[in-house]
C-alpha positions as CSV (number, residue, x, y, z in Angstrom):
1,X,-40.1,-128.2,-204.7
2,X,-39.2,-124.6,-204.0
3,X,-41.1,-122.8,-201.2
4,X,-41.2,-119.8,-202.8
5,X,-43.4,-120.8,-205.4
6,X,-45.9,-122.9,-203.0
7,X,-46.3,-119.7,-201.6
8,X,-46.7,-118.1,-204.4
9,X,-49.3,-120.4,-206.0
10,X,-51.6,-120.2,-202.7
11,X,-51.5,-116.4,-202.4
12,X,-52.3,-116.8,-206.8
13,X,-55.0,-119.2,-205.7
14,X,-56.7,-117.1,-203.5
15,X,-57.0,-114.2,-205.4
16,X,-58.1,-116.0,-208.3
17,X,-60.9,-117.4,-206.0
18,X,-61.9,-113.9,-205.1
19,X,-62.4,-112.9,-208.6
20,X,-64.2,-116.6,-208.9
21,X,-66.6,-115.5,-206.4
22,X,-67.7,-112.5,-208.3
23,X,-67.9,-114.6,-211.8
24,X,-70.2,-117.5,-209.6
25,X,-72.9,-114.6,-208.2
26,X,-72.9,-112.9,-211.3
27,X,-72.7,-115.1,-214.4
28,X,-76.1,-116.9,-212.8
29,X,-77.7,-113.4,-212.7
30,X,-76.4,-111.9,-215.8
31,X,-74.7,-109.3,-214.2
32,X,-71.6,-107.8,-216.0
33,X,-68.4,-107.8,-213.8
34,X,-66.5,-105.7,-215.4
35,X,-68.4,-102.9,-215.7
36,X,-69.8,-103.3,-211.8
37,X,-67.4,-103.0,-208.9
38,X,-67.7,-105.3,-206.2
39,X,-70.5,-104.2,-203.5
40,X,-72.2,-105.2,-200.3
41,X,-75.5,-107.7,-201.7
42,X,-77.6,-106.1,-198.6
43,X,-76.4,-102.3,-198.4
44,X,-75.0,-102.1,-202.0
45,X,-72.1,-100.2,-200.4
46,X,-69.3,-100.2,-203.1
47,X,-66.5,-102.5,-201.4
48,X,-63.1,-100.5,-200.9
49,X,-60.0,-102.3,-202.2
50,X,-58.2,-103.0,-198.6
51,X,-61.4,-105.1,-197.9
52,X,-61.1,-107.1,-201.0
53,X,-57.7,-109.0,-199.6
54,X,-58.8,-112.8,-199.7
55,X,-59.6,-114.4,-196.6
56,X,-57.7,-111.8,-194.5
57,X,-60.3,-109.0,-195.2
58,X,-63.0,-111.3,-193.9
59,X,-60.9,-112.1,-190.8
60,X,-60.8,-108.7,-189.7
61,X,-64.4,-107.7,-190.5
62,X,-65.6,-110.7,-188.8
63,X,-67.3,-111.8,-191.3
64,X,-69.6,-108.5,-191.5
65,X,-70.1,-105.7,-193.8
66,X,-68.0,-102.4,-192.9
67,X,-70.9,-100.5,-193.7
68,X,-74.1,-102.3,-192.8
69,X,-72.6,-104.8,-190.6
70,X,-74.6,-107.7,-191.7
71,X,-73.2,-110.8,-192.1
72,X,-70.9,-111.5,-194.7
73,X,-71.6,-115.1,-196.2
74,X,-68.7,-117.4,-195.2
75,X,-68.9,-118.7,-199.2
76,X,-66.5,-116.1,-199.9
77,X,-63.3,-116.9,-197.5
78,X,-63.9,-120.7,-198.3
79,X,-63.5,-120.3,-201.9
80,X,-61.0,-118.2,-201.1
81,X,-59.0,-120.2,-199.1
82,X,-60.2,-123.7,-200.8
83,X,-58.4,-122.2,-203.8
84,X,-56.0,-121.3,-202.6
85,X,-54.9,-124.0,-200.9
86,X,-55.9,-126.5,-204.0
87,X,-53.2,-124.4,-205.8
88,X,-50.8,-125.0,-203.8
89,X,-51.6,-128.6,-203.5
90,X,-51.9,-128.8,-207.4
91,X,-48.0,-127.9,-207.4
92,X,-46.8,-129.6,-204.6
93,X,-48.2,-132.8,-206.7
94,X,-47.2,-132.2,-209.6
95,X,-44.3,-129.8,-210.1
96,X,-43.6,-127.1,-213.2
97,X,-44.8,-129.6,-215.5
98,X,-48.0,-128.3,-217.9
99,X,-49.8,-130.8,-216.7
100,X,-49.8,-128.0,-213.6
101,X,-52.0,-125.7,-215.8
102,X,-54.7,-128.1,-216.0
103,X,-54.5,-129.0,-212.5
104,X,-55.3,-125.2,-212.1
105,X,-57.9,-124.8,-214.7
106,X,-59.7,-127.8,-213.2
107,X,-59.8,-126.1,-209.8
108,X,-60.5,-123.0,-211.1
109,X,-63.6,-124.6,-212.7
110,X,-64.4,-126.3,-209.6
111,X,-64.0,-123.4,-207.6
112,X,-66.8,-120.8,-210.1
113,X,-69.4,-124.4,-210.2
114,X,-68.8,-124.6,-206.3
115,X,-70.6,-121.2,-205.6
116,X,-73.0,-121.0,-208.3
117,X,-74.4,-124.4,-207.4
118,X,-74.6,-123.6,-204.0
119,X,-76.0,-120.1,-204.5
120,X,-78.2,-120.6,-206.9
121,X,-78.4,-124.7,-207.3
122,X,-77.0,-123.7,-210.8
123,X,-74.1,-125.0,-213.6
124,X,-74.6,-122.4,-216.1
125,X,-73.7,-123.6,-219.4
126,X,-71.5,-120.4,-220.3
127,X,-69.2,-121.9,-218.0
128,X,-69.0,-125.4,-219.0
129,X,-68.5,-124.1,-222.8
130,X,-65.6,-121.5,-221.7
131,X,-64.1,-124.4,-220.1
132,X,-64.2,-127.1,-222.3
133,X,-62.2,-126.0,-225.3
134,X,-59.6,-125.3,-222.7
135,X,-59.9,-129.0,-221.3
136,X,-59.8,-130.0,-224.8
137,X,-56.7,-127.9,-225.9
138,X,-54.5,-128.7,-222.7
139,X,-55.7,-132.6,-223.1
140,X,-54.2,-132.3,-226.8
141,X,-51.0,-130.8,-225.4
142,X,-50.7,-133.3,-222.6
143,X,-53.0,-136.2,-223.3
144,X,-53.7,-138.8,-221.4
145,X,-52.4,-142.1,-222.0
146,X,-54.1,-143.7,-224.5
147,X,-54.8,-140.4,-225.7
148,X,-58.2,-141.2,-227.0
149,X,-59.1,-142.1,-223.3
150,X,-60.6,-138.6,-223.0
151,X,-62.8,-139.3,-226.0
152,X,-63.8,-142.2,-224.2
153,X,-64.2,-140.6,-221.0
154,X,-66.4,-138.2,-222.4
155,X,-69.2,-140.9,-224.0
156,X,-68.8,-142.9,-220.8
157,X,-70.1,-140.2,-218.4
158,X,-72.8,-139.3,-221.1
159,X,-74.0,-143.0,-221.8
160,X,-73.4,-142.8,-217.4
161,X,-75.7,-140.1,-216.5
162,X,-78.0,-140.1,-219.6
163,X,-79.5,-143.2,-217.4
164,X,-79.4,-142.3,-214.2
165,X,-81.5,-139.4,-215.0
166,X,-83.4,-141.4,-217.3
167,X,-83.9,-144.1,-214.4
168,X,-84.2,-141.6,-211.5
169,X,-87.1,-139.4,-212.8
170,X,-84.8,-136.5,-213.2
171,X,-82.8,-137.2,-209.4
172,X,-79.8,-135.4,-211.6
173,X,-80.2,-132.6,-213.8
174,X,-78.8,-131.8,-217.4
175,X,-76.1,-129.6,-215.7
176,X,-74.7,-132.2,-213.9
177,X,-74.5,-134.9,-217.3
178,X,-72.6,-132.0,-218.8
179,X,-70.3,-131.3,-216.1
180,X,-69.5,-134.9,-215.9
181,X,-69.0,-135.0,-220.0
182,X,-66.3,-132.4,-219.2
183,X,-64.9,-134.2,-216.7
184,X,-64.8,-137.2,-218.7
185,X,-62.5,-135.3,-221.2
186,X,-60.3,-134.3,-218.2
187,X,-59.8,-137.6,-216.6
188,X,-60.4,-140.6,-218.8
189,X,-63.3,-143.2,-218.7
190,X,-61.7,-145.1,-215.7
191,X,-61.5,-141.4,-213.6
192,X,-64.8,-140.5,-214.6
193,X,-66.9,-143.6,-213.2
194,X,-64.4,-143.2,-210.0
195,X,-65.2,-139.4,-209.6
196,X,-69.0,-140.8,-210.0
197,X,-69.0,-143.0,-207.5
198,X,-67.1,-141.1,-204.8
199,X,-69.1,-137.7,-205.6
200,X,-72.3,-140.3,-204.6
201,X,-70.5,-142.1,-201.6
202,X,-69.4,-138.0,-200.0
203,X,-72.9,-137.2,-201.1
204,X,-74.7,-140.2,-199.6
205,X,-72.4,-139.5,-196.2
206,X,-72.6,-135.6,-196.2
207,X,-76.6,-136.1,-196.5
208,X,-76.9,-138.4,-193.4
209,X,-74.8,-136.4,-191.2
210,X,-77.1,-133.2,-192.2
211,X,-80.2,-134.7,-192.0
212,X,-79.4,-136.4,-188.5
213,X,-78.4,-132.9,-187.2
214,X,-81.7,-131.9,-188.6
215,X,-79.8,-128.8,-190.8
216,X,-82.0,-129.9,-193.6
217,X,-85.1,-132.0,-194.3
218,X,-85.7,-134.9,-196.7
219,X,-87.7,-132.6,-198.7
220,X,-85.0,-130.1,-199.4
221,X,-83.4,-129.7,-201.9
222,X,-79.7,-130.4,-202.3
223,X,-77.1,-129.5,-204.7
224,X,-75.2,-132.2,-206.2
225,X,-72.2,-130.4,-207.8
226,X,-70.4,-130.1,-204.9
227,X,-69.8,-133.7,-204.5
228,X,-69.1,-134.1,-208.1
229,X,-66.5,-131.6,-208.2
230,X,-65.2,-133.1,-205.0
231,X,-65.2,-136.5,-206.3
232,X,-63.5,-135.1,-209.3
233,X,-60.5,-133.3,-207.5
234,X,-59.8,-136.6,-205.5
235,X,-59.9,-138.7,-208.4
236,X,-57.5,-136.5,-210.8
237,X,-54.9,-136.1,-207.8
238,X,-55.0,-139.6,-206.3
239,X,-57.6,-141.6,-208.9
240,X,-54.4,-144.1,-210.1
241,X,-53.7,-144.9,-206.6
242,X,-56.8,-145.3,-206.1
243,X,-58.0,-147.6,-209.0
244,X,-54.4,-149.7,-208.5
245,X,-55.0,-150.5,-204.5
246,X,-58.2,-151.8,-206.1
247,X,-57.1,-153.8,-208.2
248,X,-54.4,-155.5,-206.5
249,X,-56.4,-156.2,-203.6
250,X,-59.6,-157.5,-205.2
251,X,-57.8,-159.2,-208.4
């Protein structure tokens, strides 16, 4: 592993997850962002390029606006950094191998769902459709093994959360069945029912600890794709180990 390319990846990462912020607040609003340049959301103040630096900018702001000097929201540095620092990771497991550009793609799609779900409790399907001929084309390229596992994978989280929102009186929404049909393609039928259930064991968890700090209510609202995307990045870096120490300890 050279260094100077984990390096290189996280400072990648991190930009990329600037421009992901922008395509998270506006796809969900329509906006066009390449015609708009990036601005303050409460003074409008056009944002000048040396406060566009990921994470940094943010740092020495303190987290306000240079012109209105609210508060910035700390969404932005965390995607930032989170995608950064996945990047990097994503490398570090997996080497210059082109299985390394889906491990980004996935992240990258993780990254825009992250901040459109928790801005506007949203997984637009312009997303899900850019992404999944890529899924599709880097899963022909490097397919997993049986290759028709990602055909599999795909019906499996259908058939999967087809009932659950069926069963739950809509406790999941139609973005989430098709984010997890995608995901399916990604990672198999055996990663798919793993990212499942750890995206509803984090979610289960994260909910308690909230609500017993009282920083929501039981009538509030939560977004869900978080945790899937979550469960989804565990289980495509570590889901084999995973699955194995299962199975050898249970079997």
């Amino acid at each position: 592993m050279s260094i100077f390319l984990l390096l290189y990846f996280i400072v990648l990462g991190a930009v990329l997850g600037s421009f992901y912020n922008v395509v998270g607040m506006r796809v969900p609003e329509k906006k066009m962002f390449h015609s708009e340049r990036s601005h303050c959301p409460n003074c409008k103040h056009q944002i000048k390029s040396y406060d566009l630096i990921p994470v940094i900018s943010y740092i020495v702001l303190r987290g306000k606006c240079r012109n209105c000097k609210q508060k910035i929201s700390p969404l932005y540095p965390f995607t930032e950094l989170a995608t950064g620092l996945l990047f990097g990771y994503s490398y570090y497991m997996i080497g210059l191998q082109w299985e390394l550009v889906t491990a980004f793609v996935l992240v990258s799609l993780a990254a825009i769902l992250f901040v459109t779900d928790m801005r506007f409790m949203l997984i637009p399907n312009k997303i899900l459709i850019f992404f999944l001929p890529l899924f599709i084309i880097l899963r022909t390229i490097t397919p997993l093994n049986p290759w028709w596992d990602s055909i599999i994978g795909a019906a499996v989280a259908f058939i999967l959360l087809f009932l659950v929102i069926l069963f739950s009186r809509g406790g999941m929404g139609g973005g989430d069945l098709k984010l997890f049909v995608l995901l399916g393609v990604v990672l198999g039928w055996k990663g798919v029912l793993l990212t499942f259930f750890l995206s509803s064991v984090i979610g289960a968890v994260i909910s308690l600890v909230l609500l017993s700090a009282k920083v929501l209510n039981r009538k509030q609202a939560i977004p869900f794709g978080p945790y899937i995307l979550l469960g989804a990045l565990i289980t495509y870096f570590h889901g084999d180990e995973m699955i194995n120490w299962y199975i050898n300890s249970f079997f």
